[in-house]
C-alpha positions as CSV (number, residue, x, y, z in Angstrom):
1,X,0.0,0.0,0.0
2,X,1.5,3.8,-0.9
3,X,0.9,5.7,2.1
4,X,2.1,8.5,0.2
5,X,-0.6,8.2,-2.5
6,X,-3.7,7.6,-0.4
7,X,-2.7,10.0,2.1
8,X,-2.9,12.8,-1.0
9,X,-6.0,11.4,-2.2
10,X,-7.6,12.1,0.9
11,X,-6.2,15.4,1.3
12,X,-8.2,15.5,-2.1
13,X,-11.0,14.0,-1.4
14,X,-11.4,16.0,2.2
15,X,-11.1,19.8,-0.2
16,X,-13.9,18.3,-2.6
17,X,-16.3,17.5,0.4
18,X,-15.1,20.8,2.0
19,X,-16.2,22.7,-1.5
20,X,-19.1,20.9,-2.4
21,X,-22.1,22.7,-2.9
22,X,-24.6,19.7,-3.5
23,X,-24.2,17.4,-0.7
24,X,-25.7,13.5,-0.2
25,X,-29.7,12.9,-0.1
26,X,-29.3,10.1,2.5
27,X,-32.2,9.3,5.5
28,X,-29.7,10.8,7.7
29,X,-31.4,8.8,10.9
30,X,-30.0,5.6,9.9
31,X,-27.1,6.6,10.3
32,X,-26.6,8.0,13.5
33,X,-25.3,6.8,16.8
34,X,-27.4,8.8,19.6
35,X,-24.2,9.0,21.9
36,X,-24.2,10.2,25.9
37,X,-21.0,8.9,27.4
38,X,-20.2,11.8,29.6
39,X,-19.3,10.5,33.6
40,X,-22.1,12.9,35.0
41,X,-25.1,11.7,32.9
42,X,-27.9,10.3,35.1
43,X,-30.8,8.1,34.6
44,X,-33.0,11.1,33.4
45,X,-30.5,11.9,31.3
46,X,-30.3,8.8,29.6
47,X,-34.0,8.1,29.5
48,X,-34.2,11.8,27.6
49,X,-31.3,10.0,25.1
50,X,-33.3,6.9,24.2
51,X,-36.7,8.8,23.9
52,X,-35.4,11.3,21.4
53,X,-33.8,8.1,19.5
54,X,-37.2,6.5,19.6
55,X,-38.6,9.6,18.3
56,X,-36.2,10.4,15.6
57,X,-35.8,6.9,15.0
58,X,-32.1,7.1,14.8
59,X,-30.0,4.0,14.5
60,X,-28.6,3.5,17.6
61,X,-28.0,4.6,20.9
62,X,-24.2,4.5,22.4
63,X,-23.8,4.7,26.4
64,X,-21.4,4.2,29.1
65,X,-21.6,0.4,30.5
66,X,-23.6,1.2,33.5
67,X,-26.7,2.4,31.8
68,X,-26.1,-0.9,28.9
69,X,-28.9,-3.4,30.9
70,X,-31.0,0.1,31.0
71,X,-31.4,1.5,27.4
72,X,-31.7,-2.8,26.5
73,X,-35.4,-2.6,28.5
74,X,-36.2,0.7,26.9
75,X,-35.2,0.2,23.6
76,X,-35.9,-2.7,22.7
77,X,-39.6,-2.4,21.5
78,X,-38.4,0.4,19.4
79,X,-36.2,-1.9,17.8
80,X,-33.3,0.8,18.1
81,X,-30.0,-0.5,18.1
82,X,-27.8,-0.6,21.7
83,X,-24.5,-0.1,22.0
84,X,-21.6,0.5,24.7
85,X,-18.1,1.8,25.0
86,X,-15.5,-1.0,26.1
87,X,-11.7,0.0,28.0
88,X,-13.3,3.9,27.1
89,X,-11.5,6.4,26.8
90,X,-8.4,5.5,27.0
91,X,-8.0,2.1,26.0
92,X,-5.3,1.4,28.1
93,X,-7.4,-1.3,30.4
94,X,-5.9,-5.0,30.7
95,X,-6.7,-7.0,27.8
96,X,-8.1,-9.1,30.1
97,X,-10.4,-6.4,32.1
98,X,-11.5,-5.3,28.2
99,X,-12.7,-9.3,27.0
100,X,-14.2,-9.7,30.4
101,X,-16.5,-6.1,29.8
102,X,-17.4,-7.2,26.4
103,X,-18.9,-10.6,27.1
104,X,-20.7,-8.7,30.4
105,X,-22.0,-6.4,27.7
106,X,-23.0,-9.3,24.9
107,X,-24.5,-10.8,27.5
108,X,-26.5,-7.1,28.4
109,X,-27.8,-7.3,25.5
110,X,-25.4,-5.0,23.8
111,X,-25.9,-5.3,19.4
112,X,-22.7,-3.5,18.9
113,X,-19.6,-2.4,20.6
114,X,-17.6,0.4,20.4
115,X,-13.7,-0.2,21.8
116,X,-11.0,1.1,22.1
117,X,-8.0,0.7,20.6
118,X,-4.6,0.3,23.0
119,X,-3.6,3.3,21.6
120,X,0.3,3.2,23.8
121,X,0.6,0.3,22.7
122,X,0.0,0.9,19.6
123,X,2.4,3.7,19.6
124,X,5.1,1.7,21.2
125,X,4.8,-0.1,17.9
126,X,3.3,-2.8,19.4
127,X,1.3,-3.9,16.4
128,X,0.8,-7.8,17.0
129,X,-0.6,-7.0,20.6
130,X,-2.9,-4.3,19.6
131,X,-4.3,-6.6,16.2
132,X,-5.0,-9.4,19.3
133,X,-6.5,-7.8,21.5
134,X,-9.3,-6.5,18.7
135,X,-9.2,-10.0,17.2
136,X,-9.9,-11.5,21.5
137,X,-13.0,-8.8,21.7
138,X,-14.5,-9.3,17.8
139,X,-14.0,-13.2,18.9
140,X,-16.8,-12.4,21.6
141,X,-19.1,-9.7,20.1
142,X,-20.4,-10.3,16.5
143,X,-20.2,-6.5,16.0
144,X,-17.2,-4.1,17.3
145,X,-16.2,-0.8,15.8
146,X,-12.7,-0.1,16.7
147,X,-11.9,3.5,18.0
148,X,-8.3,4.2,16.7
149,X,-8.2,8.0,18.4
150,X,-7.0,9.7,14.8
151,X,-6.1,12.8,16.8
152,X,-3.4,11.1,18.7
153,X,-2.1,9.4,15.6
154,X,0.5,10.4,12.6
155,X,-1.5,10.2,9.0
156,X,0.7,6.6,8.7
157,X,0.0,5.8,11.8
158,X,-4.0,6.4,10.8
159,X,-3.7,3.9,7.8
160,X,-1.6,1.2,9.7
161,X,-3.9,1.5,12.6
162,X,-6.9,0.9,10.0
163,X,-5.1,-2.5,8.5
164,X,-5.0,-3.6,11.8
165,X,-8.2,-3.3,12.6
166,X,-9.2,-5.0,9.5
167,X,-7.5,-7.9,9.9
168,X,-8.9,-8.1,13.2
169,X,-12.2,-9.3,12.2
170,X,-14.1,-6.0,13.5
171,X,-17.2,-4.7,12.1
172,X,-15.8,-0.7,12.2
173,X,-13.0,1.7,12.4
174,X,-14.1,4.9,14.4
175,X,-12.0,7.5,14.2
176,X,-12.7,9.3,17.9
177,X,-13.7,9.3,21.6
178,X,-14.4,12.5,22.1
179,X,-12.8,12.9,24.9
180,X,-9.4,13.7,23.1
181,X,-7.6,16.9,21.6
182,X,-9.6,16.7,18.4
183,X,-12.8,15.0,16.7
184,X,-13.8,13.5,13.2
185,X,-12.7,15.4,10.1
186,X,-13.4,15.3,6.4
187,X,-9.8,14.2,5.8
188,X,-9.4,11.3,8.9
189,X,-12.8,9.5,7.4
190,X,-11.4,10.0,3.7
191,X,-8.5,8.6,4.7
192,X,-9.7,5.5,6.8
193,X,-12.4,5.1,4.2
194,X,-9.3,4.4,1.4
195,X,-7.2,2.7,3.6
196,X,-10.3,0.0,4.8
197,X,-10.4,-0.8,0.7
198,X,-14.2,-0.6,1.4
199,X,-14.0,-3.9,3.6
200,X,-15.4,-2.6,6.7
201,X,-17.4,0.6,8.1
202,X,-16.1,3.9,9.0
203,X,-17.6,5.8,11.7
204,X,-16.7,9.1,12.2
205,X,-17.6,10.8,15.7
206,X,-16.2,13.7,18.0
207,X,-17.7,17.0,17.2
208,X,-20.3,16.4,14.7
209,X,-23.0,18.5,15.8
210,X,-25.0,20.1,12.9
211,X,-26.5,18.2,9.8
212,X,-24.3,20.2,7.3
213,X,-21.3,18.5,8.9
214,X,-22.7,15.2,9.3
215,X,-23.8,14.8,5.2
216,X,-20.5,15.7,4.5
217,X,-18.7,13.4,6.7
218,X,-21.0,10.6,5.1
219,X,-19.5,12.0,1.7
220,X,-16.2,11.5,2.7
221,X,-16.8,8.1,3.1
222,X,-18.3,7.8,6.7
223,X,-21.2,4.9,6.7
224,X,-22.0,5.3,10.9
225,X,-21.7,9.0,12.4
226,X,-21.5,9.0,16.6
227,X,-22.7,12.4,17.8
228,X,-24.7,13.5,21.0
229,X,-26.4,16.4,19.2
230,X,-29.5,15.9,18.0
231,X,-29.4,16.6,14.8
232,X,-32.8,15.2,12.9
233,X,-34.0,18.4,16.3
234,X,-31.8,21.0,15.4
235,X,-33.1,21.0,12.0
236,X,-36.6,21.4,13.4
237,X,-35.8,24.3,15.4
């Protein structure tokens, strides 16, 4: 794979959705993860989150571990899709500690999970560790998006990190917590979108908060987008 070359075509491809005046007529609520992961949400708070996804009928909603067994019983005649963080934010929980929350959360009820990645590790250049580790948690949940923190990582480091998590088995690359220095942008998702060769999702989340933003992050390649804005209400108002 030239890094060189895909790393210009989505420099490219990030300027064209940046520019573009006609953007993608998609049913924008299937593709969004209704996300509320920060540590002071409450019950109410979370009850508020799976209403407006039932109303909106967004794809899924993405919470903290704790409230996982919780949004299950409420969202489940909705048929809305659940999902919950694993080793989040940092991703630098035991391997162990990470398998052990996943099947917890399988068990919960969970359809998809959102890790992620061992991001020191992967730094350190341990590359064999970090591809296990995704490979142990996809062995357990049918459906894991990997979180590879883009902001944290070199634009190599991006396209290695996605190869990884390809070969993992994983359902997803996601390029952010949201609890980093930085969020999704045009040019991480046109990137990761090149470097998955179209074999897996991208999701693209952290500081996607108006509709604008999210159709073009879909038209840099994005097929998931993890935001807690509501978007489908902002547009009401």
């Amino acid at each position: 794979m030239d890094y060189g070359r895909l790393i210009e075509e989505a420099r490219e491809r990030a300027r064209e959705v940046e520019n573009a005046s006609s953007l993608p007529q998609v049913d924008l609520k299937k593709y969004i993860d209704y996300t509320l992961l920060k540590p002071e949400a409450t019950y109410d708070d979370i009850i508020n989150l799976c209403n407006t996804a039932i109303k909106r009928q967004y794809f899924g909603v993405c919470v903290n571990p704790h409230y996982a067994s919780f949004i299950r019983e409420h969202l489940k005649p909705a048929g809305i899709a659940t999902c919950a963080v694993v080793g989040f934010p940092l991703g630098a929980t035991l391997k162990k500690v990470k398998m052990y929350e996943t099947e917890l959360l399988l068990n919960a009820g969970m359809n998809e999970i959102d890790m992620v990645m061992n991001i020191g590790a992967f730094k350190s250049g341990e590359y064999k560790f970090v591809e296990e580790e995704i490979k142990a948690i996809a062995s357990i949940h049918p459906h894991v998006k990997v979180i590879i923190e883009t902001a944290l990582l070199t634009d190599e480091e991006k396209i290695t990190a996605t190869k990884i998590v390809v070969n993992s088995g994983a359902r997803f690359v996601k390029t952010s917590t949201g609890f980093s220095k930085g969020g999704a942008t045009y040019f991480d998702v046109a990137l990761l979108r090149m470097a998955t060769g179209n074999s897996i999702g991208v999701k693209a989340a952290g500081g996607i908060r108006t509709v604008d933003k999210a159709l073009r992050m879909i038209m840099a390649g994005a097929d998931r987008i993890g935001t807690s804005t509501d978007l489908l209400g902002n547009e009401e108002k």
